[in-house]
ZAGU-233368 format. One record per residue (C-alpha): residue in one letter; residue number from 1; chain; y, x, z. Coordinates in steps of 0.1 Angstrom, whole numbers, plus 2048, in hexadecimal, padded with zeros to 3 digits. Each point is the difference from the previous one (the first is absolute). Example, Ala and Ser with C-alpha at 12.3 -4.5 7.8 and 13.67 -1.06 7.14 Angstrom:
+---------+-----+--------+-----+-----+-----+
: residuo : num : cadena :   Y :   X :   Z :
+---------+-----+--------+-----+-----+-----+
:       A :   1 :      A : 7D3 : 87B : 84E :
:       S :   2 :      A : 822 : 80E : 7F9 :
+---------+-----+--------+-----+-----+-----+
END
This chain:
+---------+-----+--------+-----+-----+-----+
: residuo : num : cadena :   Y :   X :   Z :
+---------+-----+--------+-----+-----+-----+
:       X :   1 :      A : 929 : 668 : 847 :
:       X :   2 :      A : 7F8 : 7FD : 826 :
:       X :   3 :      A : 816 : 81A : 80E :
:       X :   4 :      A : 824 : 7FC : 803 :
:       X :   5 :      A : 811 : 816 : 7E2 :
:       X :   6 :      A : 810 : 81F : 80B :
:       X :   7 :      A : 81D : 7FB : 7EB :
:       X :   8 :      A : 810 : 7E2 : 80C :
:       X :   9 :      A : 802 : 80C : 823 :
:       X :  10 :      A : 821 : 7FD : 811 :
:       X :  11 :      A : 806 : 811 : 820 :
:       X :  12 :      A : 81D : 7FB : 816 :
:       X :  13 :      A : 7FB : 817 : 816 :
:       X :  14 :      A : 80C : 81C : 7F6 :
:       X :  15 :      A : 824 : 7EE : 7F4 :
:       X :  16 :      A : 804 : 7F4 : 827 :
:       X :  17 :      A : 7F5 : 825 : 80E :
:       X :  18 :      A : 81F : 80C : 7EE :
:       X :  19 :      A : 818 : 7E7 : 80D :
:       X :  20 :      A : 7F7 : 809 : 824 :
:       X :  21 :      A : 800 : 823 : 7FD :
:       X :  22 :      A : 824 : 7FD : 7E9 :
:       X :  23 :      A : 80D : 7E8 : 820 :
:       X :  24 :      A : 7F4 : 817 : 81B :
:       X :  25 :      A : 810 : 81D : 7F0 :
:       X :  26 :      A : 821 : 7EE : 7F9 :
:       X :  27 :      A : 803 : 7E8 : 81A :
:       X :  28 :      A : 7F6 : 815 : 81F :
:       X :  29 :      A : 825 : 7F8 : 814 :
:       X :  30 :      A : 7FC : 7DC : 7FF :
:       X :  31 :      A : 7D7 : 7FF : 809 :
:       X :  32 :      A : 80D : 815 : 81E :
:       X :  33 :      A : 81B : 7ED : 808 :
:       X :  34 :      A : 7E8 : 7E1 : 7FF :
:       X :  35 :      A : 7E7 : 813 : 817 :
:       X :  36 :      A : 81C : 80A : 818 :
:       X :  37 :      A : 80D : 7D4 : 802 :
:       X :  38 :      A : 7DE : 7FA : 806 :
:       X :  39 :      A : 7FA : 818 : 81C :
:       X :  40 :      A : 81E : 7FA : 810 :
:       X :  41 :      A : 7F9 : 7DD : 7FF :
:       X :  42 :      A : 7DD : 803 : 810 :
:       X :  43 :      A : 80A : 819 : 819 :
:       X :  44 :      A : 815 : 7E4 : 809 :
:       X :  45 :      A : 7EC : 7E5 : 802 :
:       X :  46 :      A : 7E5 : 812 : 811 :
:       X :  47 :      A : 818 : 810 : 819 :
:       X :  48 :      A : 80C : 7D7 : 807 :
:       X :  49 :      A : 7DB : 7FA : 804 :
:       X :  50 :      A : 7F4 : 81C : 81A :
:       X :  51 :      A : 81B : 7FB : 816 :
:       X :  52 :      A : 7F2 : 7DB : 809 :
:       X :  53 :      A : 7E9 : 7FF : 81B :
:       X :  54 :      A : 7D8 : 7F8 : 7F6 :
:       X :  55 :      A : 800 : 7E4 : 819 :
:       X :  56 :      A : 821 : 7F0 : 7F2 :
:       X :  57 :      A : 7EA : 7FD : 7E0 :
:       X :  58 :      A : 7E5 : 7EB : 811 :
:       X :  59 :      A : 815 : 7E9 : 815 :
:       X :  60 :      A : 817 : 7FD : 7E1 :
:       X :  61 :      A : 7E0 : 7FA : 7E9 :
:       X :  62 :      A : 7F5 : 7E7 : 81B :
:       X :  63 :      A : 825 : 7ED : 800 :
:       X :  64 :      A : 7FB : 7FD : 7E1 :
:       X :  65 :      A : 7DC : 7F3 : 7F5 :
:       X :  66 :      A : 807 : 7E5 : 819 :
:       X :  67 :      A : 821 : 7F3 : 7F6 :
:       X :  68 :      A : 7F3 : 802 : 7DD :
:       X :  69 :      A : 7DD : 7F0 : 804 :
:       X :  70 :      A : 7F6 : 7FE : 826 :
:       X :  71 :      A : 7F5 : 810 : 81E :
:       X :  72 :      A : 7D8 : 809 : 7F0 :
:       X :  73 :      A : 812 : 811 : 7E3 :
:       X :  74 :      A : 819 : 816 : 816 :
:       X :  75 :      A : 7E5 : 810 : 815 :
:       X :  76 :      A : 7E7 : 800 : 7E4 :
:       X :  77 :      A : 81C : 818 : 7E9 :
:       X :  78 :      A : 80E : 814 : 821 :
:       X :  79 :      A : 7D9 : 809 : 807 :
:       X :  80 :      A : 7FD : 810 : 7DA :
:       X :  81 :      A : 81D : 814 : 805 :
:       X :  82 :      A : 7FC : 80E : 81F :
:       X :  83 :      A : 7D9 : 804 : 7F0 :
:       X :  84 :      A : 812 : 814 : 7EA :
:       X :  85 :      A : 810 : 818 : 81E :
:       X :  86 :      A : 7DE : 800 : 811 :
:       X :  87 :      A : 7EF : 80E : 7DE :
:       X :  88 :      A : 818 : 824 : 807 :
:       X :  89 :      A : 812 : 7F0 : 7DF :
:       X :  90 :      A : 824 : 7F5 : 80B :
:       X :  91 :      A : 814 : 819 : 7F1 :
:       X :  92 :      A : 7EF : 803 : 7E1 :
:       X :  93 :      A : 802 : 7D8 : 802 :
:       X :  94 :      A : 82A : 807 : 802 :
:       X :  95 :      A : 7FD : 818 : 7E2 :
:       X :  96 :      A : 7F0 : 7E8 : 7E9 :
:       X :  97 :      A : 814 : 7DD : 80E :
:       X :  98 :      A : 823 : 81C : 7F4 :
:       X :  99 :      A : 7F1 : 7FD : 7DB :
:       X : 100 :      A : 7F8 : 7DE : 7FE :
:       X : 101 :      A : 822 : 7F6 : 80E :
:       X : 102 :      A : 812 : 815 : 7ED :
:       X : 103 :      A : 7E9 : 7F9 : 7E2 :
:       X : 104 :      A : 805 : 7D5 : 803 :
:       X : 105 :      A : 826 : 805 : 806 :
:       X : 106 :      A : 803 : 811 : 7DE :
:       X : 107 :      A : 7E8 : 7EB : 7F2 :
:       X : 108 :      A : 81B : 7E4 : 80B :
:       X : 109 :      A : 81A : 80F : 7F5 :
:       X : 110 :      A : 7F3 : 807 : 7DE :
:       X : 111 :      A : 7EE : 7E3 : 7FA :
:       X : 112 :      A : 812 : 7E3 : 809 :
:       X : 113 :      A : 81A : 805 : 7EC :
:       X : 114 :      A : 7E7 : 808 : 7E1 :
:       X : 115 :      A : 7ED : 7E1 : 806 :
:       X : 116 :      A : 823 : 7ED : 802 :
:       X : 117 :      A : 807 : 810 : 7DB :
:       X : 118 :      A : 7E4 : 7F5 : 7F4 :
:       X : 119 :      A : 803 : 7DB : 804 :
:       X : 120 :      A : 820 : 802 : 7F7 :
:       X : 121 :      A : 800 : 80E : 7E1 :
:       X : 122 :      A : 7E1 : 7FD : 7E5 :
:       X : 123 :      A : 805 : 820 : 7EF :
:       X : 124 :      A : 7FD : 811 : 825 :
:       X : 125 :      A : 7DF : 7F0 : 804 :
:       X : 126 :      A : 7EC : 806 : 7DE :
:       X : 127 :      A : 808 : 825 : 80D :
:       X : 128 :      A : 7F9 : 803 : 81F :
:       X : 129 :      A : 7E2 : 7E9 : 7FE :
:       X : 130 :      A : 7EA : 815 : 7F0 :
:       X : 131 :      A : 80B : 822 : 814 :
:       X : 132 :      A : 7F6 : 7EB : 820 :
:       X : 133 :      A : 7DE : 7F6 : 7F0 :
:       X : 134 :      A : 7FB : 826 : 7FE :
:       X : 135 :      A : 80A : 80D : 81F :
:       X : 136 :      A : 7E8 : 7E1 : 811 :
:       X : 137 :      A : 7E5 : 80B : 7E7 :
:       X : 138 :      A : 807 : 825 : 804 :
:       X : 139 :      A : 7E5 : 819 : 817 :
:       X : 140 :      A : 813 : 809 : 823 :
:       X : 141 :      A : 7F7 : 821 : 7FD :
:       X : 142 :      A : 817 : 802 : 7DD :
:       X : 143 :      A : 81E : 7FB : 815 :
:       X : 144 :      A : 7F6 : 820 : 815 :
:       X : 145 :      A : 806 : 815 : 7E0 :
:       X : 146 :      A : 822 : 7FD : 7F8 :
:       X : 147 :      A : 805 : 800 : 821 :
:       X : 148 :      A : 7F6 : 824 : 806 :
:       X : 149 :      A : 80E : 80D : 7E2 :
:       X : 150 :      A : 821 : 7F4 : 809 :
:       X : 151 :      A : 800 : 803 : 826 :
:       X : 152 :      A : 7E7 : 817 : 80C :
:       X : 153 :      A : 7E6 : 7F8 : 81B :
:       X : 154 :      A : 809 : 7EF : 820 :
:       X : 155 :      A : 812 : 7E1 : 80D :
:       X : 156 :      A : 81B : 7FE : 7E4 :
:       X : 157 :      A : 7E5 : 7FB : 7E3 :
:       X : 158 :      A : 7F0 : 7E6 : 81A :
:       X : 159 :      A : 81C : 7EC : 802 :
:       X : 160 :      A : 808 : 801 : 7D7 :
:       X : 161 :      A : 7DD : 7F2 : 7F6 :
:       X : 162 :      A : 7FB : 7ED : 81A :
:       X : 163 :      A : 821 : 7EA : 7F8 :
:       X : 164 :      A : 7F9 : 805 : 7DB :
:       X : 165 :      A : 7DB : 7EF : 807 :
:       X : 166 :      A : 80B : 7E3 : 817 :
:       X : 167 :      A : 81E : 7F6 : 7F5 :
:       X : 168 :      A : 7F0 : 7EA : 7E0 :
:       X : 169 :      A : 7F7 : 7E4 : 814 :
:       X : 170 :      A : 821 : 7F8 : 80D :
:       X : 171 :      A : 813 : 7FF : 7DD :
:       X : 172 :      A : 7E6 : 7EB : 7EF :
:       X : 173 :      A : 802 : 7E6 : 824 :
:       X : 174 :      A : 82A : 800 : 7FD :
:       X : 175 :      A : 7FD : 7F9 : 7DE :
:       X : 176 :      A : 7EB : 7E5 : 804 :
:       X : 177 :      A : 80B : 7F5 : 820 :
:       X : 178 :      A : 825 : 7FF : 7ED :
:       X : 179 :      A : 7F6 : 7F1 : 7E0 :
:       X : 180 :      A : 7EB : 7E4 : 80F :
:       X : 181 :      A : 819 : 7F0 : 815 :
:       X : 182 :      A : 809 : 7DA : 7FD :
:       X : 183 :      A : 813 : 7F7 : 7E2 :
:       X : 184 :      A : 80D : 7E2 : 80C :
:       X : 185 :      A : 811 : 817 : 81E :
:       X : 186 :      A : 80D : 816 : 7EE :
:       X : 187 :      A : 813 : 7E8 : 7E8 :
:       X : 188 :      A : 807 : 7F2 : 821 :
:       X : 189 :      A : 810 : 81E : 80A :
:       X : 190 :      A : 814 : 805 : 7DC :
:       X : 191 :      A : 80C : 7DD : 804 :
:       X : 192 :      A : 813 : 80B : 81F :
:       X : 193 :      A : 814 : 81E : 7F5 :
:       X : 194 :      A : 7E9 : 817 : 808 :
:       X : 195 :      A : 802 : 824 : 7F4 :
:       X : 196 :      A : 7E7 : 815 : 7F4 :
:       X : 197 :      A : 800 : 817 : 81D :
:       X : 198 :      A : 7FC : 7E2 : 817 :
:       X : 199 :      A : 7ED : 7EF : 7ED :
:       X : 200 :      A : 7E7 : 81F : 808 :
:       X : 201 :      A : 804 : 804 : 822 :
:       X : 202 :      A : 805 : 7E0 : 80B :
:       X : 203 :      A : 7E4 : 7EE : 7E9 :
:       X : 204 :      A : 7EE : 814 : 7EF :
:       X : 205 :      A : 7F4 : 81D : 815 :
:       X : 206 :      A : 7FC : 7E5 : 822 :
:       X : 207 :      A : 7E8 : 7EA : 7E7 :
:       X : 208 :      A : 7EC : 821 : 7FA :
:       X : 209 :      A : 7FF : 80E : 822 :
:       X : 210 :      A : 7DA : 7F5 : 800 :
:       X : 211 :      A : 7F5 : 816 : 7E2 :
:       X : 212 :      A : 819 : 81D : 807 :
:       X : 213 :      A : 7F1 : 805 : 824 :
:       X : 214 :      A : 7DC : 801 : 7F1 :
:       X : 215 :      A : 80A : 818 : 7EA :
:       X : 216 :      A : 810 : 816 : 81E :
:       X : 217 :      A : 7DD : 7F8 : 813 :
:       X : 218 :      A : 7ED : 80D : 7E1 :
:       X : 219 :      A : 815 : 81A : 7F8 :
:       X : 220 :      A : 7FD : 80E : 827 :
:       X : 221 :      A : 7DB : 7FB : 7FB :
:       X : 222 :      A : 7FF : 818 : 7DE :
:       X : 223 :      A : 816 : 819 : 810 :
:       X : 224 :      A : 7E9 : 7FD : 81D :
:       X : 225 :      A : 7DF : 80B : 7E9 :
:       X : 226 :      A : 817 : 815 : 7EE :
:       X : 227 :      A : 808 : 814 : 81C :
:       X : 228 :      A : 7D8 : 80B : 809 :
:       X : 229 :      A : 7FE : 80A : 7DA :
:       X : 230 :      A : 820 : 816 : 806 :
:       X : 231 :      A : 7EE : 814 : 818 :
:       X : 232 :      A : 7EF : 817 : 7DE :
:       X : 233 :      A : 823 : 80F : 7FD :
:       X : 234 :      A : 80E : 80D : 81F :
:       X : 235 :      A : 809 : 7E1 : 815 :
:       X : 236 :      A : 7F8 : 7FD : 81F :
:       X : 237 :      A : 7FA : 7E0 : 816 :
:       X : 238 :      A : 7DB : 7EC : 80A :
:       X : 239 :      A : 7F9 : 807 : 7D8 :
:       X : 240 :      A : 7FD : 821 : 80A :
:       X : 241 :      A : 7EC : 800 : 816 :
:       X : 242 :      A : 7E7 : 7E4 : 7EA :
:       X : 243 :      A : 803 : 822 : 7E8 :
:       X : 244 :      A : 7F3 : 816 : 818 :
:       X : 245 :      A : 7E3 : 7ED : 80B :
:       X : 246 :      A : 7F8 : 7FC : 7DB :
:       X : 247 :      A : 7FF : 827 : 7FC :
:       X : 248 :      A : 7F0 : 806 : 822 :
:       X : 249 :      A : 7E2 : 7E4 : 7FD :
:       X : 250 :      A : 810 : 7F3 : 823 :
:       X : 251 :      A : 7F5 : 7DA : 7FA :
:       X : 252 :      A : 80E : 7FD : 825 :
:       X : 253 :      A : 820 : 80C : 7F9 :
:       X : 254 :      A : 800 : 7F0 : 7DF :
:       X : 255 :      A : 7F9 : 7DE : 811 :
:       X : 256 :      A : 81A : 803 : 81B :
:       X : 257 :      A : 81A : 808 : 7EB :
:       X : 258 :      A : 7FB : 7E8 : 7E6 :
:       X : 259 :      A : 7F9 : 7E3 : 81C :
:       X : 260 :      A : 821 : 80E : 80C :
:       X : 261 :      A : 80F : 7F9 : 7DA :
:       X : 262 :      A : 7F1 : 7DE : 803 :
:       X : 263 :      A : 816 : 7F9 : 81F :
:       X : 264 :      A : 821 : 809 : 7F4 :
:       X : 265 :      A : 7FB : 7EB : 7E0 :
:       X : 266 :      A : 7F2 : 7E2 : 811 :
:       X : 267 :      A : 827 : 800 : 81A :
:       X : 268 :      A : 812 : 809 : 7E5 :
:       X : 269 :      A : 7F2 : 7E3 : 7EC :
:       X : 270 :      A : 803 : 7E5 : 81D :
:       X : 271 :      A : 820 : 80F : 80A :
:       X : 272 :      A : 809 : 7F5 : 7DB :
:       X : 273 :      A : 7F5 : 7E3 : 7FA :
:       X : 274 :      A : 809 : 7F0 : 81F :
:       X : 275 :      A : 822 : 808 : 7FA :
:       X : 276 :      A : 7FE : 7F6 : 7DD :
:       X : 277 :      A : 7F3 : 7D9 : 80F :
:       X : 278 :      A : 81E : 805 : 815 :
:       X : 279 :      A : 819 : 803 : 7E8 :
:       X : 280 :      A : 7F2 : 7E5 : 7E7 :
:       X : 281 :      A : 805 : 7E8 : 81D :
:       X : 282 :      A : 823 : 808 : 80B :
:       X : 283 :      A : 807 : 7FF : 7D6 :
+---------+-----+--------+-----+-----+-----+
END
């Protein structure tokens, strides 16, 4: 009577194990395909990266903390990135700025559009609503799994879990940024002729500009903390080298790197926001 009975367990495991294995075996050309996109992607982007100048980064960081905020802010973020150069960490800080771009753009891609679906149709929503409550709720370290399995180890698998763990945030934000806009202006906007399309572009998505950039901001941040914890399978970047430290007992190291992590995030989320305050007040 105290222990759980033995014959009502139910275990899923085993079920999902043979899924995987049956979609590794059978759909081997198009994970490769996918790995090959990705890496020509990132090869890309971090090619576009290197070839800029580290003091361009600083002067442009500067340009921009000050036209955003003021003066204080522009040399406060320049110092943490060129922090980041004096800590021997620049190109592993390039390696790991590739995955979150990539990683947010495909989030964008992806999850605008689902977080538009969902407040427009109800059906949409009682589905979705619930997978999103489980991928919020869901251990980071889950994603890594199917990631492996699929991929391998390396920057591919990276990239997959690390958009599959931030993107969340940004559907649930367009949805509610979309759904919560003023009635009154949008039967303003019907009462003019307008079509659905512009209706959405023109209304719609400029009402929730505020809420979609948050969701972009916390979406970056995610992929951001996503990207250390992608370090246990094969990436490379500042996570690695918080991963080494961890298996070394180098608290030094350790600290650098993640005060180095610390940076990055804290530009990236200025950087974001102060555009975001931007755009709301040209909108």
């Amino acid at each position: 009577m105290i222990d759980f009975p033995d014959f009502l367990r139910f275990e899923i495991s085993e079920p999902i194990d043979a899924i995987v294995t049956w979609m590794i075996k059978n759909w081997d050309v198009f994970f490769g395909g996918v790995s090959s996109f990705i890496l020509t992607i990132f090869n890309g982007v971090e090619s576009a990266l290197n070839i800029i100048p580290w003091w361009f980064y600083i002067i442009g960081l500067f340009v921009v903390g000050w036209r955003l905020y003021n003066v204080r802010t522009g040399i406060t973020l320049s110092l943490m990135l060129t922090s980041i150069g004096l800590f021997g960490l620049w190109d592993l800080m390039i390696y790991t700025l590739v995955i979150v771009i990539i990683s947010v753009i495909v989030s964008i891609l992806l999850g605008l559009p689902a977080g538009i679906i969902m407040a427009k149709f109800k059906t949409a929503k009682k589905i979705m609503m619930p997978i999103l409550d489980a991928m919020q709720t869901m251990p980071s370290f889950v994603y890594l799994l199917p990631a492996v399995m699929f991929f391998g180890f390396g920057r591919v698998p990276a990239i997959i879990a690390t958009t599959t763990y931030a993107i969340a945030p940004l559907i649930r934000l367009t949805y509610l940024g979309i759904s919560t806009v003023n009635k009154e202006v949008i039967e303003a906007g019907k009462s003019f002729g307008s079509t659905p399309m512009q209706m959405l572009f023109k209304i719609e998505f400029p009402q929730s500009l505020s809420s979609i950039m948050t969701g972009v901001n916390q979406t970056t941040m995610m992929a951001m903390a996503m990207v250390v914890i992608s370090s246990m399978i094969g990436a490379e970047g500042i996570g690695g080298e918080v991963l080494i430290s961890i298996n070394r007992l180098e608290v030094g190291r350790g600290f650098q790197a993640g005060l180095a992590i610390v940076f990055l995030a804290i530009i990236l989320d200025r950087v974001l926001q102060g555009s975001a305050k931007k755009l709301r007040e040209r909108t």
